[in-house]
mmCIF file of the C-alpha atoms, coordinates in Angstrom:
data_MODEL
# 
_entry.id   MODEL 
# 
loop_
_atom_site.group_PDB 
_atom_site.id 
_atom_site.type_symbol 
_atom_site.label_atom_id 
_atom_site.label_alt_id 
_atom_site.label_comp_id 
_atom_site.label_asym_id 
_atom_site.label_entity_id 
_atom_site.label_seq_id 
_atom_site.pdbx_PDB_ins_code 
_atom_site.Cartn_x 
_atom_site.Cartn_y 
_atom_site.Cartn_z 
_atom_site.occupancy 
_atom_site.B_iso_or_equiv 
_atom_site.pdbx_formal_charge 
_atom_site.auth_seq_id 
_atom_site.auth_comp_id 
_atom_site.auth_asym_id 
_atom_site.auth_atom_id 
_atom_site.pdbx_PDB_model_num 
ATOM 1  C CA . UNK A 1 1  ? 3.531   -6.677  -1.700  1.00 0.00 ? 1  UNK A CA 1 
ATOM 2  C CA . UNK A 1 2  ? 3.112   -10.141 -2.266  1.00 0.00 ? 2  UNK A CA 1 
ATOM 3  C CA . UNK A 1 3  ? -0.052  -11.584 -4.386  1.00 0.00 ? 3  UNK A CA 1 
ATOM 4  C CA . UNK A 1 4  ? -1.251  -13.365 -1.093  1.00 0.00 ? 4  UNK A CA 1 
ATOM 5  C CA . UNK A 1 5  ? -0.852  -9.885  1.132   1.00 0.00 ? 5  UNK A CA 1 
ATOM 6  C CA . UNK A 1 6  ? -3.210  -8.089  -2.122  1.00 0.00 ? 6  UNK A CA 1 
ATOM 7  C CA . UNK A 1 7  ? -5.376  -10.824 -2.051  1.00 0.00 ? 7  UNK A CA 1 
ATOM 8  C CA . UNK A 1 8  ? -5.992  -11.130 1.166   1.00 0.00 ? 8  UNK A CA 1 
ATOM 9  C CA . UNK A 1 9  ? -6.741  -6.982  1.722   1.00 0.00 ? 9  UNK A CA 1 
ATOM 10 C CA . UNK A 1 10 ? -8.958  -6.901  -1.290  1.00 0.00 ? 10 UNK A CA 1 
ATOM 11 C CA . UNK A 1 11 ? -10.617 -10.255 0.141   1.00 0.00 ? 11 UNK A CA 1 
ATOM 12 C CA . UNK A 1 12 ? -10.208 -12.373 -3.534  1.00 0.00 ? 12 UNK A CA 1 
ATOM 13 C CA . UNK A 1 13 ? -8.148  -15.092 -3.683  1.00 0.00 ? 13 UNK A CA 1 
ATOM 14 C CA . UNK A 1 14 ? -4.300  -15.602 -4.772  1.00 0.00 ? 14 UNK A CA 1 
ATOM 15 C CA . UNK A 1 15 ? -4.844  -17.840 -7.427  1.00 0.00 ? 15 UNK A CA 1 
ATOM 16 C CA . UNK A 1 16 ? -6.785  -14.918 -8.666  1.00 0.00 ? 16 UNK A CA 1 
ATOM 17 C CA . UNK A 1 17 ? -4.437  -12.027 -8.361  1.00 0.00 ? 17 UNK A CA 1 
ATOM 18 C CA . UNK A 1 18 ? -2.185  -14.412 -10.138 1.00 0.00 ? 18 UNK A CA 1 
ATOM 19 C CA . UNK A 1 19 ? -4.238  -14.827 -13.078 1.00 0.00 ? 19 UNK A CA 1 
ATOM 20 C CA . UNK A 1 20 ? -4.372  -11.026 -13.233 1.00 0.00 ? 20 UNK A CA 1 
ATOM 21 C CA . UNK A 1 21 ? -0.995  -10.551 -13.451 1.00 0.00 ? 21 UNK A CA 1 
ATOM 22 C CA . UNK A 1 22 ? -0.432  -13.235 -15.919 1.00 0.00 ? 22 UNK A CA 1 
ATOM 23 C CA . UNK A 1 23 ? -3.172  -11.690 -18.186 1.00 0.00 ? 23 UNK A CA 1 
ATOM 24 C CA . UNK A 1 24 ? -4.399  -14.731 -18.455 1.00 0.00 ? 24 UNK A CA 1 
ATOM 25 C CA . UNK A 1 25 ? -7.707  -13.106 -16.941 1.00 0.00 ? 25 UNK A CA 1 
ATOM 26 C CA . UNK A 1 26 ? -8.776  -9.507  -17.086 1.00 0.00 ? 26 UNK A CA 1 
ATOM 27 C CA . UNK A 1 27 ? -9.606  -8.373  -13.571 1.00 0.00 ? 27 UNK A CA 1 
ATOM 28 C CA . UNK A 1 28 ? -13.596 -6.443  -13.114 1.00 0.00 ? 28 UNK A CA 1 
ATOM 29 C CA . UNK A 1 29 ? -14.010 -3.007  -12.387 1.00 0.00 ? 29 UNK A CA 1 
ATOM 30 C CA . UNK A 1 30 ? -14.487 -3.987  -8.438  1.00 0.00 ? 30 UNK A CA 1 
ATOM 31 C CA . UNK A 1 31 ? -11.056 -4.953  -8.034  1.00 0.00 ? 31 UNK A CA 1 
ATOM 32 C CA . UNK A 1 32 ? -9.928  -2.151  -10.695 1.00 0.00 ? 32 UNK A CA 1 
ATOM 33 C CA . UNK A 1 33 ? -11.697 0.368   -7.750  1.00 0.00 ? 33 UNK A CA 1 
ATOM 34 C CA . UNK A 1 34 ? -10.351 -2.167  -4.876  1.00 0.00 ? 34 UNK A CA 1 
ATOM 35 C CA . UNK A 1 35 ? -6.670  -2.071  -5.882  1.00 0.00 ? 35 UNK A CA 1 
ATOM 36 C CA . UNK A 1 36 ? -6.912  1.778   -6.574  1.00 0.00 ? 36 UNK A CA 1 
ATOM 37 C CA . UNK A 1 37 ? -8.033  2.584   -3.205  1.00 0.00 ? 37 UNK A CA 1 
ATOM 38 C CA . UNK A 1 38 ? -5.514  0.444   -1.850  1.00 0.00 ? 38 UNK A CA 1 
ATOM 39 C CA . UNK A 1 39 ? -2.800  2.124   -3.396  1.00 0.00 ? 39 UNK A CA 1 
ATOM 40 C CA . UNK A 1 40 ? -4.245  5.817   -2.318  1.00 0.00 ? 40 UNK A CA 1 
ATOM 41 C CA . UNK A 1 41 ? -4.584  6.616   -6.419  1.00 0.00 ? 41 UNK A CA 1 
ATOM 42 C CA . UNK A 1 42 ? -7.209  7.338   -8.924  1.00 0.00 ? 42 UNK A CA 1 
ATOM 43 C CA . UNK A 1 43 ? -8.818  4.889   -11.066 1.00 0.00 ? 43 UNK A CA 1 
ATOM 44 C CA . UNK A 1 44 ? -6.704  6.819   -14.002 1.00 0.00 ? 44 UNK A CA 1 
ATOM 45 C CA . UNK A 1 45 ? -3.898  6.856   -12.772 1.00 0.00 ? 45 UNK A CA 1 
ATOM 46 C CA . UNK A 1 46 ? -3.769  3.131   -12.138 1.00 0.00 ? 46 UNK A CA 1 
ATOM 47 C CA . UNK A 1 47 ? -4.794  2.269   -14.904 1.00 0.00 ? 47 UNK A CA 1 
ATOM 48 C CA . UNK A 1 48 ? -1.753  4.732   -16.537 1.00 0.00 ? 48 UNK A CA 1 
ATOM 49 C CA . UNK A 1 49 ? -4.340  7.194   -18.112 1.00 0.00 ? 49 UNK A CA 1 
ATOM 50 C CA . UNK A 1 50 ? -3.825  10.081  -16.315 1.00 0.00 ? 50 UNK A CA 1 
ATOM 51 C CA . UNK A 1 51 ? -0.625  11.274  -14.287 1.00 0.00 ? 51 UNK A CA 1 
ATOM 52 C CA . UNK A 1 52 ? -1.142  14.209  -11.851 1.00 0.00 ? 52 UNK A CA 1 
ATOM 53 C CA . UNK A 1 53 ? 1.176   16.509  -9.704  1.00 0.00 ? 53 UNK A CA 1 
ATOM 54 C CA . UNK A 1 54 ? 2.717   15.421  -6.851  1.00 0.00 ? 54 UNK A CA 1 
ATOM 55 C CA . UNK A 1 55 ? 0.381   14.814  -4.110  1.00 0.00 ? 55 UNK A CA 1 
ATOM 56 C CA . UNK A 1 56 ? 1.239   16.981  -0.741  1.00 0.00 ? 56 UNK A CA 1 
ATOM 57 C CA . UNK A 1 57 ? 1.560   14.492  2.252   1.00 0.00 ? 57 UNK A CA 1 
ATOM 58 C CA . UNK A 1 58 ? 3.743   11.603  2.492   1.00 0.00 ? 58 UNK A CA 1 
ATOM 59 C CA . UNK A 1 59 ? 3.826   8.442   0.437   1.00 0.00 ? 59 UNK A CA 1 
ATOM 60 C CA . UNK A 1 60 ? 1.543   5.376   0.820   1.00 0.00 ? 60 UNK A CA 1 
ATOM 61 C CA . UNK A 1 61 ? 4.127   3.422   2.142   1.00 0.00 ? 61 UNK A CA 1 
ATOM 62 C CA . UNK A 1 62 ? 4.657   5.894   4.882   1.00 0.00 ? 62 UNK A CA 1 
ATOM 63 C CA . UNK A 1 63 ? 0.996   6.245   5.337   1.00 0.00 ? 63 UNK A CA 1 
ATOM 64 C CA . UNK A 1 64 ? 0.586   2.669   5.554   1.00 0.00 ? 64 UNK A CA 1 
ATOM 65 C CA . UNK A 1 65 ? 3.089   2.408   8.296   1.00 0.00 ? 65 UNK A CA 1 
ATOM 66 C CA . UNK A 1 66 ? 2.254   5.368   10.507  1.00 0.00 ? 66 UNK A CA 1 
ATOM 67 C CA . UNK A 1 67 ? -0.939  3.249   10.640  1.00 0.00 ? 67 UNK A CA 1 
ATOM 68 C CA . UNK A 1 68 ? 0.821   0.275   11.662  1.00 0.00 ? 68 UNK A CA 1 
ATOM 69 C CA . UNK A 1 69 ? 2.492   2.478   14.146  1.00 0.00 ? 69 UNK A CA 1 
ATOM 70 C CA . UNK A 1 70 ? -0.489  4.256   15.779  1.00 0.00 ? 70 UNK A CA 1 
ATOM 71 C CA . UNK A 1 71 ? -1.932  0.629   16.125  1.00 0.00 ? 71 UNK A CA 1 
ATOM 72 C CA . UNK A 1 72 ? 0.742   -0.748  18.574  1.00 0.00 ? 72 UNK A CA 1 
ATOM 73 C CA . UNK A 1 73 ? 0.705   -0.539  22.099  1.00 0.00 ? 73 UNK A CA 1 
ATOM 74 C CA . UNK A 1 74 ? 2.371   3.155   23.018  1.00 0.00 ? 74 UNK A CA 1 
ATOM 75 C CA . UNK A 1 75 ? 5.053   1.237   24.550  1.00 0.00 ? 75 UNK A CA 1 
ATOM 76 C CA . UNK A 1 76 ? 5.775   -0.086  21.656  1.00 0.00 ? 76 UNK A CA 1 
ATOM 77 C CA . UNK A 1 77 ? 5.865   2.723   19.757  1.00 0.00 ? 77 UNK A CA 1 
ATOM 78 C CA . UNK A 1 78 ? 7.817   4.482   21.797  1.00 0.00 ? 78 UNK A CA 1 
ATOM 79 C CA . UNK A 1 79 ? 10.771  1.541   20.970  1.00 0.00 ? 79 UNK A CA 1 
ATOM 80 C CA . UNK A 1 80 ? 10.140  1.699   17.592  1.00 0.00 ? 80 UNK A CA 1 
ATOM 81 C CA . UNK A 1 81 ? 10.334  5.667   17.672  1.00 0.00 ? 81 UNK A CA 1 
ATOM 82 C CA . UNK A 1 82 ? 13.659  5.907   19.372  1.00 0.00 ? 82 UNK A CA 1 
ATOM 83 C CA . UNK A 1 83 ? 14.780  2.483   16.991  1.00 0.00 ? 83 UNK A CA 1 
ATOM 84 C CA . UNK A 1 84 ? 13.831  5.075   13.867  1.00 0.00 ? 84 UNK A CA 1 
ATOM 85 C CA . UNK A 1 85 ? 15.222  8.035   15.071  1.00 0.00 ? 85 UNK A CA 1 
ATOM 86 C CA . UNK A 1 86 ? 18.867  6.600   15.520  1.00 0.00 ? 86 UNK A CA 1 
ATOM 87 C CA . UNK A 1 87 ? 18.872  5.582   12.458  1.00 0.00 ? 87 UNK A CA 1 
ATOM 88 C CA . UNK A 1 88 ? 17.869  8.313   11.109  1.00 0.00 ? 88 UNK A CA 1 
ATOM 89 C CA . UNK A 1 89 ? 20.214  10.467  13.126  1.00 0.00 ? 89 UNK A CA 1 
ATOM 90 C CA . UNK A 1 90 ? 23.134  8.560   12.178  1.00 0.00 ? 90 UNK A CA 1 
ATOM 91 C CA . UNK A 1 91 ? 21.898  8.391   7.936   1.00 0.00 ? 91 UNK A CA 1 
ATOM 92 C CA . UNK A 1 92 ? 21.999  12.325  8.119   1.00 0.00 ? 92 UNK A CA 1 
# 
């Protein structure tokens, strides 16, 4: 994810996220919540507090595009479907 894509879902600015990850600014505990809830995590565990065991249900990333997914047009999906399921059928 790029610093403009965070910035623009947790509605700040770029120059911002880019002074947070420069530490040359420590971020509020708004974005602290923001960016945890982005990420599907706790507040610990993004802040590397607390790890916990594996969570059932797939990954964020996969979350984050069945979402996309559900949000096209079904014709579309149905392209993308049968584009994802060769490739998976010929990666087995």
């Amino acid at each position: 994810m790029t610093q403009y894509e965070l910035a623009e879902a947790l509605g700040i600015s770029r120059d911002l996220v880019g002074h947070y990850e420069r530490r040359s600014q420590n971020p509020n505990l708004e974005f602290v919540i923001k960016v945890a809830k982005l990420f599907e995590v706790s507040v610990d565990e993004f802040l590397g507090f607390k790890t916990t065991p594996e969570k059932s249900g797939p990954p964020p990333r996969v979350k984050k595009l069945t979402r996309r997914l559900v949000d096209l047009p079904k014709t579309k999906q149905g392209v993308v479907l049968e584009m994802l399921e060769s490739y998976l059928d010929k990666a087995s």
